[in-house]
C-alpha beads as a LAMMPS data file, in Angstrom:
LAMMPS data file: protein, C-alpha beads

157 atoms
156 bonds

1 atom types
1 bond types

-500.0 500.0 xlo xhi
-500.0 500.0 ylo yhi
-500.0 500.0 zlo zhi

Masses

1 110.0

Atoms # bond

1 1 1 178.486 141.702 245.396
2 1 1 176.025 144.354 246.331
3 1 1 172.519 144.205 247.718
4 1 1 171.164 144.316 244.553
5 1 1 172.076 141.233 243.703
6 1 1 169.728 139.462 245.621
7 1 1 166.190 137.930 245.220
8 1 1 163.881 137.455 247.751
9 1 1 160.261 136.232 248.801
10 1 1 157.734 139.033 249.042
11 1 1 154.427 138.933 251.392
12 1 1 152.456 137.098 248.841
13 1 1 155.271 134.608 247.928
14 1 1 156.099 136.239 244.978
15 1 1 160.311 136.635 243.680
16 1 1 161.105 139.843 243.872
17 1 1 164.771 140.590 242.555
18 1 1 166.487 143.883 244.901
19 1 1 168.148 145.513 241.707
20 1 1 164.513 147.141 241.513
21 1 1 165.081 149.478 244.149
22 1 1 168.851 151.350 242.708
23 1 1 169.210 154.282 243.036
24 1 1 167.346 154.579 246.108
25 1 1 167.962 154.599 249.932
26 1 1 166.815 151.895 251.832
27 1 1 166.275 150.695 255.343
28 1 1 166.102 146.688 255.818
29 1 1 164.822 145.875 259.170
30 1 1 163.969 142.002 260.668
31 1 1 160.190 142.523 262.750
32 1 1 158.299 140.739 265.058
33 1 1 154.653 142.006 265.599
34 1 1 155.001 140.412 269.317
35 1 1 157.823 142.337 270.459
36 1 1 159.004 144.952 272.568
37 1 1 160.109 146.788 269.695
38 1 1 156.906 146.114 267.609
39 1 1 155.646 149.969 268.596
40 1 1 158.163 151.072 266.330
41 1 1 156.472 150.428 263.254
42 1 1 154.740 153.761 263.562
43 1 1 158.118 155.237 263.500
44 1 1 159.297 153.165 260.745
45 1 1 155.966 154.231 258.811
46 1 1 156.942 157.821 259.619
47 1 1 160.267 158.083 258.204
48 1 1 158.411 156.262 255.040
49 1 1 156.290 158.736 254.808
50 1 1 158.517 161.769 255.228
51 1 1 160.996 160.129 252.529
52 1 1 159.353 157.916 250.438
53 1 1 159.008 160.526 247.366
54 1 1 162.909 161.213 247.738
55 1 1 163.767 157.822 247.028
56 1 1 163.396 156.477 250.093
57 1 1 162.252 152.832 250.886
58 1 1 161.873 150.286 253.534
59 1 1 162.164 146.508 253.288
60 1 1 160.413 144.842 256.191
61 1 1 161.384 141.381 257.063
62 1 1 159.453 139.424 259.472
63 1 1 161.436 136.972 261.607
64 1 1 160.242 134.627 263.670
65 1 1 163.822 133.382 265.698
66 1 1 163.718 135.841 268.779
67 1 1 160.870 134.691 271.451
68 1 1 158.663 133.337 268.049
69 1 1 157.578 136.958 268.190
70 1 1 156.585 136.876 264.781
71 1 1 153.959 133.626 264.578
72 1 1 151.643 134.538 262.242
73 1 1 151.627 133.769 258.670
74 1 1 152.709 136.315 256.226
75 1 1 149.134 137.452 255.644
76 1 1 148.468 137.775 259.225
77 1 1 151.752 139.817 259.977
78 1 1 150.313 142.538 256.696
79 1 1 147.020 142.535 257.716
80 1 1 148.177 143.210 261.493
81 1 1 151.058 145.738 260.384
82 1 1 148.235 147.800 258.080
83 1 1 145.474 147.973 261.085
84 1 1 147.666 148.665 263.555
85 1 1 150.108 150.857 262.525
86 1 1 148.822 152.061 258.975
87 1 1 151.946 150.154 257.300
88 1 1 152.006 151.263 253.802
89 1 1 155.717 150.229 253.036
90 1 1 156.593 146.921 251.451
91 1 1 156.646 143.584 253.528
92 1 1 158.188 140.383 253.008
93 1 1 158.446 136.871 253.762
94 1 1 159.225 135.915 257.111
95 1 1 163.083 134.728 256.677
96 1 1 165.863 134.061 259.585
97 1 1 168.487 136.076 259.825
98 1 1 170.855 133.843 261.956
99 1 1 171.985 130.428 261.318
100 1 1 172.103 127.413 258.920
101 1 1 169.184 129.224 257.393
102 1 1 169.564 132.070 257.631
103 1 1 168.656 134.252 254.323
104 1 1 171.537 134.920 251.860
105 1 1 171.173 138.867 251.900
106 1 1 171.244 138.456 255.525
107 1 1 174.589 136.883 255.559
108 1 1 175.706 139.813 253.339
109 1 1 174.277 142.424 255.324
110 1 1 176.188 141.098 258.254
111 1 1 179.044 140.638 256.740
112 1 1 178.741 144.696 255.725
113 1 1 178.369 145.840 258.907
114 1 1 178.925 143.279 261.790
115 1 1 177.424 144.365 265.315
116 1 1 178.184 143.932 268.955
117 1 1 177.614 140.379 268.628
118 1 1 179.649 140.201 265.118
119 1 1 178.161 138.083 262.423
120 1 1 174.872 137.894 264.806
121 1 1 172.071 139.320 264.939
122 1 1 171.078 140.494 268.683
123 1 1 167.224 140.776 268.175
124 1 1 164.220 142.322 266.278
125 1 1 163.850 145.367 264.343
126 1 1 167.631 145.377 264.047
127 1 1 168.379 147.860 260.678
128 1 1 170.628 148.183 257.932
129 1 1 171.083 151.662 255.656
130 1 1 171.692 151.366 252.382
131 1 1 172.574 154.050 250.181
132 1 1 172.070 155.006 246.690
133 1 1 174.788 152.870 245.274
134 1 1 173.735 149.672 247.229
135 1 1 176.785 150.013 249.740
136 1 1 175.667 149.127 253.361
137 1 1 176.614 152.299 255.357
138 1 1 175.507 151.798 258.654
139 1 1 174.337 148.853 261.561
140 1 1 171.839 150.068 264.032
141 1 1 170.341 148.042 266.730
142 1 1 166.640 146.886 268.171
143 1 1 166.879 149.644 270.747
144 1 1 167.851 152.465 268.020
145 1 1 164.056 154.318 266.794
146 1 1 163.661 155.070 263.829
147 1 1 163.195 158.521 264.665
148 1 1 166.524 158.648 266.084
149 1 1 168.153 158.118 262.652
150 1 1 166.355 160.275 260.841
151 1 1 169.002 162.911 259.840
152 1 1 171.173 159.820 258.778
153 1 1 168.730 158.611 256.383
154 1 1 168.467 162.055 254.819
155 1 1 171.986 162.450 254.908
156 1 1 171.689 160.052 252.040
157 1 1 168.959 161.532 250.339

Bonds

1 1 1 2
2 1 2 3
3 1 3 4
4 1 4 5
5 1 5 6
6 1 6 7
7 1 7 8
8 1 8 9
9 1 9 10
10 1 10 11
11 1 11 12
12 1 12 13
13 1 13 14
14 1 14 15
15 1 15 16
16 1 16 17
17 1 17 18
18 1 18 19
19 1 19 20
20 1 20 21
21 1 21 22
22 1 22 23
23 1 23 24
24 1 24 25
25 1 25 26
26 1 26 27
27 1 27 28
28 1 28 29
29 1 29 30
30 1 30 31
31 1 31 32
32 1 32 33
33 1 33 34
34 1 34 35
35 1 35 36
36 1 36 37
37 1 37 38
38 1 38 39
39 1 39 40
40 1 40 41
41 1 41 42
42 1 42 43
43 1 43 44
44 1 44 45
45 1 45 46
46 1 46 47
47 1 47 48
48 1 48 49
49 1 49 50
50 1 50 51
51 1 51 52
52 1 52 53
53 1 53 54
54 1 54 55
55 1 55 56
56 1 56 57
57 1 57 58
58 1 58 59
59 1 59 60
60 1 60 61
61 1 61 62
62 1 62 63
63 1 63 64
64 1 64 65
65 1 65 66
66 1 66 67
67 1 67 68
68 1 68 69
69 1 69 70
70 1 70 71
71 1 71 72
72 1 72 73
73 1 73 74
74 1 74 75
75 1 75 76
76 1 76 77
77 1 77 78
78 1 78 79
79 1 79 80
80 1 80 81
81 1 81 82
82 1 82 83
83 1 83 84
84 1 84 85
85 1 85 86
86 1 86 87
87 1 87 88
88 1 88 89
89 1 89 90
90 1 90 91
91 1 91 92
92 1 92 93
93 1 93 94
94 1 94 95
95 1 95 96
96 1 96 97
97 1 97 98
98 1 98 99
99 1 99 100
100 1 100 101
101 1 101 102
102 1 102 103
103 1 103 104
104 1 104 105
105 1 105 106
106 1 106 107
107 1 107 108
108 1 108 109
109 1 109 110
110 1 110 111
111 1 111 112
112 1 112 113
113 1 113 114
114 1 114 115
115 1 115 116
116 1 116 117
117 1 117 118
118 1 118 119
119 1 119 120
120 1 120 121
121 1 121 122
122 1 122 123
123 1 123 124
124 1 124 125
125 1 125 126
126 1 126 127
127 1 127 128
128 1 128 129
129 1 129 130
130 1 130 131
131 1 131 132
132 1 132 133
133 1 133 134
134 1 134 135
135 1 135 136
136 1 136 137
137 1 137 138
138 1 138 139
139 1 139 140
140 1 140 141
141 1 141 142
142 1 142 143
143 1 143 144
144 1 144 145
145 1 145 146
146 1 146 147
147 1 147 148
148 1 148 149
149 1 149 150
150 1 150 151
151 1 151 152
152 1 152 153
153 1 153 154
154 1 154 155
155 1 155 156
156 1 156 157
């Protein structure tokens, strides 16, 4: 099983199956636009920028199970992401990520690459890398910027 084999909700409710984006890098994160963490959207949106044209894409998951830091609706969260922190990359639908329901490519992606807390996820704007081939490479926790992983995401470009 690879990542590509799931489908999930976009923003706007829509199916959207992952085998669209092979053959390129990508960083799935869980959000909250309450949280500590929330500042590092304009990080996230950085990296998109510098990358996006090398095949380079971010998945954006709202979650709402940590502090309900993320208690809008989905339209709400976008509009919020795009005004605040000039968002351009693709959002989804709010999901869980830990659970009895939690999100199937969530229980993949932890299975991948466990963390500190093993099959858990500790908190928002926890991220998984993804390389070209689907193959989750690497775990990186809420307090991990996305500046800080930079080189490792063009590592795989």
């Amino acid at each position: 099983m690879k990542i590509y084999d799931f489908t999930v909700k976009d923003a706007k409710g829509s199916d959207v199956n992952l085998s669209e984006y092979k053959g390129k890098v990508l960083l799935v994160v869980n959000t909250a636009t309450g949280c500590g963490f929330t500042p590092q959207y304009d990080g996230l949106q950085d990296l998109y920028e510098k990358y996006q044209e090398q095949g380079f894409e971010i998945l954006d998951f709202p979650c709402n199970q940590f502090g309900a830091q993320a208690p809008g609706t989905e339209e709400e969260i976008v509009d919020f992401c795009q005004s605040r922190f000039g968002v351009t990359f693709r959002q989804f639908a709010k999901i869980e990520v830990n659970g009895k329901n939690e999100a199937p490519l969530y229980t993949y992606l932890k299975k991948e690459k466990g963390g500190i807390l093993g099959d858990k996820i500790k908190w928002n704007f926890t991220k998984f890398l993804i390389d070209r081939e689907g193959n989750v490479t690497e775990r990186f926790g809420p307090t991990v910027k996305p500046e800080d992983i930079d080189a490792k995401v063009k590592a795989l470009l």
